[in-house]
Phi, psi and omega in degrees: 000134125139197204221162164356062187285110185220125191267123155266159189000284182283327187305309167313324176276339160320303217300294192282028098317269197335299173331295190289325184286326203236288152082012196249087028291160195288111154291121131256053190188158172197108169216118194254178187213087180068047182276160166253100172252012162218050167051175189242171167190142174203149173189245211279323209241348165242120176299162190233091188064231261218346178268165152255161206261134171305138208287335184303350170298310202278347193251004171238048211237340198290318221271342173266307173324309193263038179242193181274354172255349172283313192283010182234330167260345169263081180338313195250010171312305200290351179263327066080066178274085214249118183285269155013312209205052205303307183291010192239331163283323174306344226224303204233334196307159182240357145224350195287301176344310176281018210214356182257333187086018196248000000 
């Protein structure tokens, strides 16, 4: 009984929220395709696709990621795992933290 849950990208990361959160009517199947479910993170030291991200960028990306208008207006902000500046995400990030448990 319930049924099949398949996520593409953001959609996977819905699904399992959903999962961890709700889980009511019941998944019993969880299957993503590029989802970021434990976030992404290119800058300096990771190419972002086939570039590297310019360093004013790179040094101003936690403090606009990690704000309340980057993580409530910018779409790929909530994923946004910046290993460099760990304790600001766990701190600010707005939901992938909480779905970690961190």
């Amino acid at each position: 009984d319930g049924f099949i849950g398949l996520g593409y990208s953001q959609g996977g990361y819905l699904l399992r929220g959903y999962l961890q959160k709700y889980n009511k009517p019941r998944m019993k199947r969880l299957i993503t395709l590029s989802s970021p479910l434990s976030g992404y993170y290119c800058g300096s030291h990771q190419p972002c696709g086939t570039f590297m991200l310019p360093e004013f960028l790179i040094k101003i990306a936690p403090v606009i990621i990690y704000s309340e208008f980057g993580q409530n207006l910018i779409g790929g902000a909530a994923f946004w795992r910046d290993i460099y500046n760990f304790d600001l995400f766990v701190e600010k990030s707005s939901s992938l933290s909480l779905l970690d448990n961190i």
